[in-house]
N, C-alpha and C positions, 0 to 999 in steps of 0.2 A: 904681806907676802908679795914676793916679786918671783918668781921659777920663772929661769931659762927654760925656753923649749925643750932643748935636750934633756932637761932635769924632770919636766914635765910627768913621766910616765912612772920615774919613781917614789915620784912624793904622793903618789894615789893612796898607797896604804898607812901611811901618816895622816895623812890629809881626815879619812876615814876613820884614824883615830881620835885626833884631834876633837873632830866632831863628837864620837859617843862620849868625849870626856866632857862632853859639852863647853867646849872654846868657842867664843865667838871669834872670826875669820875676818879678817880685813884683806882685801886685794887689789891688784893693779888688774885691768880689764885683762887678757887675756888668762891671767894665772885666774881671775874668778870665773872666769869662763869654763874652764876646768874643773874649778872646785863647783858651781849651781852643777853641770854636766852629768857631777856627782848624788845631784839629788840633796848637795851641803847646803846650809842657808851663807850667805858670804855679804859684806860690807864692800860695795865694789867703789873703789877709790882713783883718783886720778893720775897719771905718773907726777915725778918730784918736781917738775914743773909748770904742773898742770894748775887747774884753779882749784881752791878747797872747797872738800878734803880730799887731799893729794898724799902720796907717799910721806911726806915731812911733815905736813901740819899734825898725823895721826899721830906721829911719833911726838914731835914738840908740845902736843897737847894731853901727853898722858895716858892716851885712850887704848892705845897697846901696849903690850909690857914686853913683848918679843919682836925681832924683826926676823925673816928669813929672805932673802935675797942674793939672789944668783943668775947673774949677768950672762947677756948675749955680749959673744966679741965687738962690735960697734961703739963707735964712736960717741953718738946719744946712750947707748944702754949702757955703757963705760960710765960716763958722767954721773947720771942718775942714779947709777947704785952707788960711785965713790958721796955723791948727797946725802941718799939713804945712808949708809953704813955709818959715815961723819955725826950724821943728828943722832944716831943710835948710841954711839957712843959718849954724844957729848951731854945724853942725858942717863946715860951709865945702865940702856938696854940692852940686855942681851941680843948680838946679830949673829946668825946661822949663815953661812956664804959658800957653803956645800950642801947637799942634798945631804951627805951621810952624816955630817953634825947633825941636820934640824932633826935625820930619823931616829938619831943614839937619843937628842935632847926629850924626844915625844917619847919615846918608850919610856926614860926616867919618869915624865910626868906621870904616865900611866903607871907605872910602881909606886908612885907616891900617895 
């Protein structure tokens, strides 16, 4: 997971669920900042350019089966998610790039 700041406050009650469905959480530092904040246990990861494990190796190595990511307008945070979204794809993961997808997606999981 990568949350925009602005997206920040309403992925808490996903975030929350996620967890009692017991998911384990991968994040980029500020979005797992959020989510420990929460009292959630969280995989804190590097951004898509960072060293491994970073936003892409997670993805490229299997280790998530989801991504959620939702960019700050900027220039580096542009790139990084068009990275992220790219490897997500290109290895036929599901990516969330709205808050109100990733909340419709978590509620399915929890019906399921």
């Amino acid at each position: 997971m990568s949350i925009a700041d602005r997206d920040k406050m309403d992925a808490i009650p996903w975030l929350r669920l996620l967890n009692s469905l017991d998911y384990h959480l991968w994040a980029t530092s500020g979005t797992a900042a959020l989510i420990k904040g929460l009292g959630i246990p969280v995989n804190e990861v590097n951004k898509a350019d960072g060293p491994a494990p970073n936003a892409i190796t997670v993805i490229e190595d299997g280790i998530v089966h989801s991504v959620v990511n939702t960019v700050e307008e900027t220039a580096i945070a542009m790139r990084d998610g068009f990275d992220i979204r790219r490897t997500a794809t290109q290895r036929r993961i599901p990516c969330y790039t709205s808050i109100d997808t990733a909340r419709v997606a978590v509620a399915a999981l929890a019906l399921s």
